[in-house]
N, C-alpha and C positions, 0 to 999 in steps of 0.2 A: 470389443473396441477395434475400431478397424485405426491401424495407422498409416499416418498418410506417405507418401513418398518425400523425398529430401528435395525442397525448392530447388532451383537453380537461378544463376541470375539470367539465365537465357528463358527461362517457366516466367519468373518475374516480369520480362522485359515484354514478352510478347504479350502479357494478361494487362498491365497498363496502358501497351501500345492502343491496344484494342479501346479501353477504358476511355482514357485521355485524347486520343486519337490526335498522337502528335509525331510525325514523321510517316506519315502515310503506313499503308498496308508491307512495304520491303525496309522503310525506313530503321534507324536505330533507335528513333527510340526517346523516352525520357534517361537519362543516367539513371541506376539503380545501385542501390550500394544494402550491403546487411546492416541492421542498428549493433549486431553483436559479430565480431568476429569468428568467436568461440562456438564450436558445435555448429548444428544443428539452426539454419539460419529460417524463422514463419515471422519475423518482424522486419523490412526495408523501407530503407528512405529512398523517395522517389522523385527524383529532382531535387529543389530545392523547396518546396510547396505541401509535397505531401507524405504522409506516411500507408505505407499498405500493412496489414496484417492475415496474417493466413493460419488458419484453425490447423494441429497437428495432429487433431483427432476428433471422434464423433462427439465428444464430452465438449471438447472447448468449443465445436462449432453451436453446438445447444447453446453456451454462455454467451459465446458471439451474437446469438441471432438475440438471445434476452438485453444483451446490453444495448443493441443499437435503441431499442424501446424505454428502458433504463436512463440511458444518457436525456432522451427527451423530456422525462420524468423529473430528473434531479436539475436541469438545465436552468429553472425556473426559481427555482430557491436558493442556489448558490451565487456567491460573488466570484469567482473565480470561472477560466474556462473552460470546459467541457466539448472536447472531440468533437466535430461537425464530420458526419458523413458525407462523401462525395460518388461512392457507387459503395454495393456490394452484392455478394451473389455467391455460387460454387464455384472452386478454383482446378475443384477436383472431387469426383463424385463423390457426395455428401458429405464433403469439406467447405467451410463457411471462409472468404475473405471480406474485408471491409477495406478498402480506401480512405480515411481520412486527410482532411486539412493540418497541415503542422501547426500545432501551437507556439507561436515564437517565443525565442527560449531560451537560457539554460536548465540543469536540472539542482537541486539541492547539493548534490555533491559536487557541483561546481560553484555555486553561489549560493554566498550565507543570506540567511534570511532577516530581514532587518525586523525594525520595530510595529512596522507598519505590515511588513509581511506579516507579523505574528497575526497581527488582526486579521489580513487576508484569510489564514487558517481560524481564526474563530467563528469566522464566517461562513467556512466550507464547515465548519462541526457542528453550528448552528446549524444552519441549515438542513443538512443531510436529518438532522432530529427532528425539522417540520415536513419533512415527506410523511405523507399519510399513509401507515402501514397497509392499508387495505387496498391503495391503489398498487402497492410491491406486490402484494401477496398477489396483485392479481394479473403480475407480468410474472410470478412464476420464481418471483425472489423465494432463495431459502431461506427457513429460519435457522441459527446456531445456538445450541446451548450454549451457555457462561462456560470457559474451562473452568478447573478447578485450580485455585492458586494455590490450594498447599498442596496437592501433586504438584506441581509445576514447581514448588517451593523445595520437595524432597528430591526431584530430577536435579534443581541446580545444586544444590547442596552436593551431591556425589560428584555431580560434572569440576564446582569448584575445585575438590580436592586436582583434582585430576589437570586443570589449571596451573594449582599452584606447585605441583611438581616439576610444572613445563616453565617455569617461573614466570607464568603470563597472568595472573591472579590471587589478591591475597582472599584466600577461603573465608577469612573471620567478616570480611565485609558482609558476607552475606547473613550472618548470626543479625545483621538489621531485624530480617525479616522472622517474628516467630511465630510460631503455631498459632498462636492466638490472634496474633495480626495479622497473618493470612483469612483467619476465619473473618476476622472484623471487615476485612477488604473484598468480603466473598460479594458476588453480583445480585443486584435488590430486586426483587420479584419487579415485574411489570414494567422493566425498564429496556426494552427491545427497542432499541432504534435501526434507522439503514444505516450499514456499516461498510465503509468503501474495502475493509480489509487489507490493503495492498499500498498504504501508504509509505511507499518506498523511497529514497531520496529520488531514484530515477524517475517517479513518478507525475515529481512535482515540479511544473513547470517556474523555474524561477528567473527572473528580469535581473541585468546586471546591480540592479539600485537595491535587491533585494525582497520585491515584492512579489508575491506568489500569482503567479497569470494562470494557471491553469493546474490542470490535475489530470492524468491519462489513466486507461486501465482500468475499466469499470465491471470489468468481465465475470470478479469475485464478488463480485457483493451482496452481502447476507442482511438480514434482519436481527439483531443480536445484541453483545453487548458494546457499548461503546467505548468501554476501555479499551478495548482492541485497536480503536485508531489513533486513540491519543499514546498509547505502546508503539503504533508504525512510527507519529510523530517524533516519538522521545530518540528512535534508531535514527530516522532521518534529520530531526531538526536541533537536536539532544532536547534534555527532559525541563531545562527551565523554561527553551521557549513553545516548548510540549503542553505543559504546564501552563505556563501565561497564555495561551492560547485555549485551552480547554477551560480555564478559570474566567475568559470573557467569553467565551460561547455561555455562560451561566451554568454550569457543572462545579459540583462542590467538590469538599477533600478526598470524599471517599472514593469516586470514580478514578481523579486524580492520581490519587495514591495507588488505587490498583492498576491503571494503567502504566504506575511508573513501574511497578515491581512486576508485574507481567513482562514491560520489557529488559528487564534487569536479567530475571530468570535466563528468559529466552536467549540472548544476549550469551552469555554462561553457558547455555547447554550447548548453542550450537557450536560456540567454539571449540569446545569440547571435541564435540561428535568429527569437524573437519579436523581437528588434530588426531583423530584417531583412524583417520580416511576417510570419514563417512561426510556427507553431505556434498555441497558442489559449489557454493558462494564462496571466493575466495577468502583466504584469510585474513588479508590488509582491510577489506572491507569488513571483516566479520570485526577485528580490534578495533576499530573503528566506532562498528557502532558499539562495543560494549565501554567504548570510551564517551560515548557522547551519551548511554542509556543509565549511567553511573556518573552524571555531573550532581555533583549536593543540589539542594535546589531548597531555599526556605521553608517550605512545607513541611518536610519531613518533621522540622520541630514540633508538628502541631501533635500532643498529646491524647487527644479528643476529639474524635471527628463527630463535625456538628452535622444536620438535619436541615434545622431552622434551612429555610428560604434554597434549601436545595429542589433543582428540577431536573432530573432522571428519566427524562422522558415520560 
């Protein structure tokens, strides 16, 4: 894997200048700023119009060049907005950037999602389930197997204790989930859909009134299970309107329920792992979402997950 050099905002400035061709050939320039302070800056805002992104490596530039193809793909069956390119190319030998259009916006962490946004999102779950898996397969999408939720159930479990000594978690919460209801919530044969993976609050374009305009970041996306996004949901949006959203996209209890506890687990381990140094998402975010992936939500009552009239892709 080759890695790339560390942008600058002078590398930035001059690869836009060129792009946009705004301030002539000596000129300054559009303004350029990093999206993240922290580290390591391949994502800038570029003016007030556009976003650039710069591959940090040969891997991400492979997914860059899949997704500009991707995004055209999905563009079509979602109600929400999806990235419009406006140049891309090498920024740096066999490194991939893409120039997009900003999506106007806040993101999820800034603005709650209302009633109607919910819908927005059933729309984006919908839909992503009517892409035709053989036109993905034939832009080079991966497929993911199902994880396994009772590994993932025995990780949280050790992480709880570990929680609740740091007195950030009560351990018994997790006794919800049992062996045997990990098995029941295990992932149903033949239900592969496209899976954005990455639905993070920063991801999701959100409108002050609460309605979801857009969706960023398409660069992950697998062919797999779909519990996985309505898990990103439950982090990003918490799990009732996770939930109400994935129960109007037409998704029954079952998928429901394991994308809640998928994000439950997760949720758990990682906080874990940053309390112990390990990982890199801060931990006001990480409480966060294990605050909004642990909201009750009416379903859990339900004893018996039905079948009847469910569609699984």
């Amino acid at each position: 894997m080759t890695q790339a050099p560390t942008p600058t905002a002078d590398t930035v400035r001059r690869l836009v200048r060129a792009l946009l061709k705004e301030g002539g050939a000596d000129g300054p320039g559009p303004e350029v700023r990093p999206v993240r302070e922290e580290g390591a800056a391949f994502t800038w805002w570029v003016g007030t119009r556009h976003v650039l992104r710069l591959a940090p490596d040969r891997d991400a530039a492979v997914r860059q060049r899949r997704e500009l193809r991707l995004r055209d793909l999905v563009r079509p069956h979602v109600p929400v907005a999806v990235p419009t390119g406006v140049a891309h190319g090498e920024w740096s030998p066999g490194l991939t950037y893409t120039l997009d259009t900003k999506v106007p916006g806040g993101t999820a962490e800034e603005h709650e999602v209302s009633a109607v946004g919910e819908a927005d999102l059933a729309g984006l779950l919908g839909g992503l389930r009517e892409v035709p898996p053989r036109q993905a397969d034939a832009l080079g999408v991966p497929r993911a197997a199902p994880r396994s939720l009772e590994a993932l159930r025995r990780m949280a479990v050790a992480a709880a204790e570990r929680l609740a000594r740091a007195d950030e978690f009560e351990a018994p919460r997790l006794h919800q989930l049992t062996p045997p209801g990990a098995a029941q919530l295990a992932a149903q044969p033949a239900s592969a859909v496209l899976v954005h993976h990455r639905l993070r609050g920063e991801h999701l374009v959100v409108s002050a009134d609460g309605r979801v305009r857009g969706v960023l970041d398409w660069t992950d996306v697998v062919l797999g299970d779909p519990a996985e996004d309505i898990a990103g949901l439950a982090l990003a949006v918490g799990s009732g309107a996770a939930v109400r959203a994935a129960t109007l996209a037409g998704y029954g209890a079952r998928p429901c329920l394991r994308g809640l506890w998928l994000a439950r687990c997760d949720t758990v381990v990682r906080l874990a792992e940053r309390l112990d140094g390990r990982g890199t998402d801060p931990a006001p975010l990480l409480r966060t979402q294990l605050r909004r992936a642990w909201e009750a939500i009416l379903l859990e009552r339900v004893t018996e997950l039905r079948e009847d009239g469910e569609e699984e892709g």
